[in-house]
N, C-alpha and C positions, 0 to 999 in steps of 0.2 A: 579411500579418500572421498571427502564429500567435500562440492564444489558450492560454492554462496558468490553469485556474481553482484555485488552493489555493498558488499560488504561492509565499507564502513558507514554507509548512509544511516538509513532511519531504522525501517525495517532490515533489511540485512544485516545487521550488525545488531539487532534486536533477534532475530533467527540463528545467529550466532550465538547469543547467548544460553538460548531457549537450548539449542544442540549441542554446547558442552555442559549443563545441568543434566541432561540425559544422558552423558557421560562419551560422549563423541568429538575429540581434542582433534583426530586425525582430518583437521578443513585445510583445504586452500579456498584463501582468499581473495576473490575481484575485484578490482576498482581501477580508480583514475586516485592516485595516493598522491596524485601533486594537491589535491586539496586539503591541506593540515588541517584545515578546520574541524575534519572530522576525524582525526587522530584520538581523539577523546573518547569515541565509539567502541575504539576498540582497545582500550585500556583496560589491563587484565585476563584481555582474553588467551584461552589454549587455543593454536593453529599449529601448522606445520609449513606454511609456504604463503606469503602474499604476491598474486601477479597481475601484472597492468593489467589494464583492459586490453590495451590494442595488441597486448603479446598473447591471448588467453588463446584464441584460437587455433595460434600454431602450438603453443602450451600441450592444448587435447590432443595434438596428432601424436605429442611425443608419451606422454601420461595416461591413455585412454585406458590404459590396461590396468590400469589402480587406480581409476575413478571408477565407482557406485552408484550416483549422485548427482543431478545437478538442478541447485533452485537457481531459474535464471532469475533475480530480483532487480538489478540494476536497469536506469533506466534513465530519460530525462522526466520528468515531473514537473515542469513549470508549467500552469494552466493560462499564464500569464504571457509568453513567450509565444511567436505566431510565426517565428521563422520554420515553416514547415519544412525546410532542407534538415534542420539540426535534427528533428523527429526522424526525419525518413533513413538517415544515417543511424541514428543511435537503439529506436523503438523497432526500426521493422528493419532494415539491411543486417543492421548486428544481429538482432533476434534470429532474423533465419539463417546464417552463418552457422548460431550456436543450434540452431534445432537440426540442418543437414547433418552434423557430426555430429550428432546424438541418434541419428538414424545409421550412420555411415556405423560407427563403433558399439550401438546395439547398449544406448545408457536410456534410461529414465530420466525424464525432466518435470519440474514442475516450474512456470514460468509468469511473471508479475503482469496480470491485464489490467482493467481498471473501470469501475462502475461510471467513468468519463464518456464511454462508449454508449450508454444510453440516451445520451444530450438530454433534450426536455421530458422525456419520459413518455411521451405518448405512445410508445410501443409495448409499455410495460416497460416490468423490470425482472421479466423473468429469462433464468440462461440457458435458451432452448437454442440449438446454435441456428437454427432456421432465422431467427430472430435476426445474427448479427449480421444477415446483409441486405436488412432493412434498416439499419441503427442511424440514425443522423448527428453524430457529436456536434458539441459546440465551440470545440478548438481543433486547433493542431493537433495538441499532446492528444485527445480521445479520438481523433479519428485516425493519428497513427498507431493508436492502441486497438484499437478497430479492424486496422487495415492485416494488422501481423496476425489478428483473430481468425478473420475470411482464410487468409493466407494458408494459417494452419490445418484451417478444416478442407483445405481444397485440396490438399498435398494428397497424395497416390501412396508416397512414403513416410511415415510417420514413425517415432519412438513407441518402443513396444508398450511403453506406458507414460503418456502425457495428463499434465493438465492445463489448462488455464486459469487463473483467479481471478476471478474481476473484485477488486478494493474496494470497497466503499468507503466511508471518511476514518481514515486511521488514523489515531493520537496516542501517545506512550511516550516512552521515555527515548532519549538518543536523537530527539530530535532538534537540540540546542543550534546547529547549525543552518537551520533551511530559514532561513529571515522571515521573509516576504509569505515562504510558501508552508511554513510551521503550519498547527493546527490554531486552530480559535480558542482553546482552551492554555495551550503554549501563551497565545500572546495576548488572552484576558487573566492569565496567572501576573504576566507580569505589570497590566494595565491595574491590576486590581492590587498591586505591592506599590506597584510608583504613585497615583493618586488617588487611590482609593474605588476606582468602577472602572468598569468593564464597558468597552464600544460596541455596539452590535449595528452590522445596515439595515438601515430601514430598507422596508421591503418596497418594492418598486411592480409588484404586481397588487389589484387590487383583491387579488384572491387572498391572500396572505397578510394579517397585520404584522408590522412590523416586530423582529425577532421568533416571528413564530414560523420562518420559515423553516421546513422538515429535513435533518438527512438520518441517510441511517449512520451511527456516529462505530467503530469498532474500535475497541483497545485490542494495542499490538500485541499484548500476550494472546488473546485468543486468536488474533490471524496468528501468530506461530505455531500455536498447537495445533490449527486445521494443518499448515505446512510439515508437521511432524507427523503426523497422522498418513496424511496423503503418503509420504517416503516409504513409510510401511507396509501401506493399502496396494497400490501398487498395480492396480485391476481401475476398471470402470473410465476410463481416457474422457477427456473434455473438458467442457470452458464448465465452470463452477463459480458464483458467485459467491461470495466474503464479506456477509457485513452479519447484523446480528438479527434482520427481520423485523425489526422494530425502526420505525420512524421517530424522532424525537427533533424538540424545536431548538434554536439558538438560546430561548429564554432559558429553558431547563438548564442547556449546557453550563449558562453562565450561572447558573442558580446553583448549580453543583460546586460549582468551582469557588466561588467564596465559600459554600457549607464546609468544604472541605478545610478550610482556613477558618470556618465558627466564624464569619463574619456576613453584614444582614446586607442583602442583594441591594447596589448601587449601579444598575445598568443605564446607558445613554444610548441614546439611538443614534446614526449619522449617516451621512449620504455614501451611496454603495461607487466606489470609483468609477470613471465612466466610460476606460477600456475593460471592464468585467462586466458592465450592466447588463447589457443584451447575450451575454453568454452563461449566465448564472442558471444555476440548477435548484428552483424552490422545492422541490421534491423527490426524496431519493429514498426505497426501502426495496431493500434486496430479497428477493423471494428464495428463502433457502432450505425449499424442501427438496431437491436434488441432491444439493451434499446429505442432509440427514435422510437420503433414502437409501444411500451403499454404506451409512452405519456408521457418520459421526453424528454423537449422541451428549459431546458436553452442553453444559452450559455457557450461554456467552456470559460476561462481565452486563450487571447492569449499568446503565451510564453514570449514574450514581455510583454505584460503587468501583467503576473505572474510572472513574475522574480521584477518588477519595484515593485510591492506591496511588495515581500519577504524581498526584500534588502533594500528596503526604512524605513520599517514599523516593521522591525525583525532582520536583521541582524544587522542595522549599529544600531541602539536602546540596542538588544539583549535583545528584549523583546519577551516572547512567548505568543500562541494566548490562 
């Protein structure tokens, strides 16, 4: 059995997909299942067991012997949200729960970090783990992504084979429920359906003209094939960033995303909200010669032709993968 904790969310349930195409039905799956909204994720999927979150732990003690497996992916994600109690319960008290019995019963983990952990980037952006206890985030959610990071690498005991990912800005399909916290591409599909253009924030650094601020942008199929990959690889333990190396602006983003719909770019600029201003990230590109030096060797998705599959094949359908 292979274990997927966040299952029905965005990515988990997008790494669910990815892992029964490869022909691996035999999952249980994680969450919090009182949120119907994201019942939709997991429509058509093969499993074999859904279990809460808060029953998962005592779950392991009793199943450890037929788990293989485990992507920790679940997680809180709101960069928006500053109750630093909900992070510390959910990002880093759970996380090391599920990492002690992954030591304790001798499983492999691979576990959701988040390029949130770099804050302004003045440290770089490379995932040297020296680096992460210098890292200064700009929220809760990155410095509880942060803190379970230090955590891991200071442990004595450790899974015979870990990873970490740090995410960079991920967008695909399965993400119809995250409102607020969807991607820019998610909620210029549908600014650009209801009136025709696309909002972008003006930039509020004088470095950056407005929409030309940079992230590195990743389509979820390539974060799950590095996640399929890792399962197999199995060697080389550590924090590993996940984006595609490439910086790219919000114009591009939005530029892609009409092409994708054959319609001529109608972008607007507007003021960036003014609980996110002084926490915003104008710069983000994941340096990813450490993963490609233990011998992952695809290609990522250009942004361009990430956006052209999302919107073609998922948004304007509104079908999930």
């Amino acid at each position: 059995m292979i274990v997927v904790t966040g299952a029905a969310g965005f990515i988990g349930s997008c790494l669910v997909a990815k892992l029964n195409e490869e022909g691996f039905n035999d999952l249980i799956l994680v969450d919090d299942f009182s949120h119907t909204e994201k019942d939709k994720n997991l429509s058509g999927k093969k499993f074999t067991a859904k279990v809460e979150r808060k029953d998962f732990v005592n779950w392991l003690d009793n199943n450890h012997r037929l788990t293989q497996f485990i992507f920790h992916i679940g997680a809180r994600t709101d960069t928006t949200e500053f109750n630093k109690q909900i992070f510390d319960e959910l990002n880093v008290s759970y996380s090391q729960a599920v990492w002690m019995k992954c030591v304790e019963y001798g499983l492999p983990l691979v576990y959701a970090s988040s390029a949130a952990t770099y804050g302004n980037g003045e440290f770089g952006y490379k995932d040297d783990h020296e680096l992460s206890f210098k890292l200064k985030p700009l929220n809760p959610y990155g410095e509880s992504k942060n803190e379970f990071d230090k955590w891991a690498l200071t442990q004595e005991k450790k899974p015979y084979f870990w990873a970490g990912l740090k995410f960079f800005n991920v967008y695909g399909p399965n993400e119809y429920h995250k409102a607020r916290m969807a991607s820019v591409i998610f909620h210029g599909y549908n600014q650009s359906v209801g009136t025709g253009k696309i909002k972008l924030f003006k930039s509020h650094n004088p470095q950056y003209k407005d929409g030309w601020q940079l992230r590195d942008f990743i389509y979820v199929k390539d974060l799950v094939n590095v996640c399929y990959f890792l399962m197999h690889h199995r060697k080389n333990s550590g924090i590993y960033n996940l984006g595609t190396g490439k910086a790219r602006s919000f114009y591009d983003l939005a530029s892609a995303t009409f092409k994708a719909q054959q319609k001529v770019p109608n972008i607007e600029f507007v003021d960036m909200p003014a609980d996110i201003r002084d926490k915003y990230q104008y710069f983000t590109e994941a340096d990813m010669s450490k993963l490609k030096s233990i011998g992952y060797s695809k290609d990522f998705y250009s942004l361009e032709d990430g956006v052209e599959d999302y919107v073609k094949n998922y948004l304007v359908t509104g079908k999930v993968w």
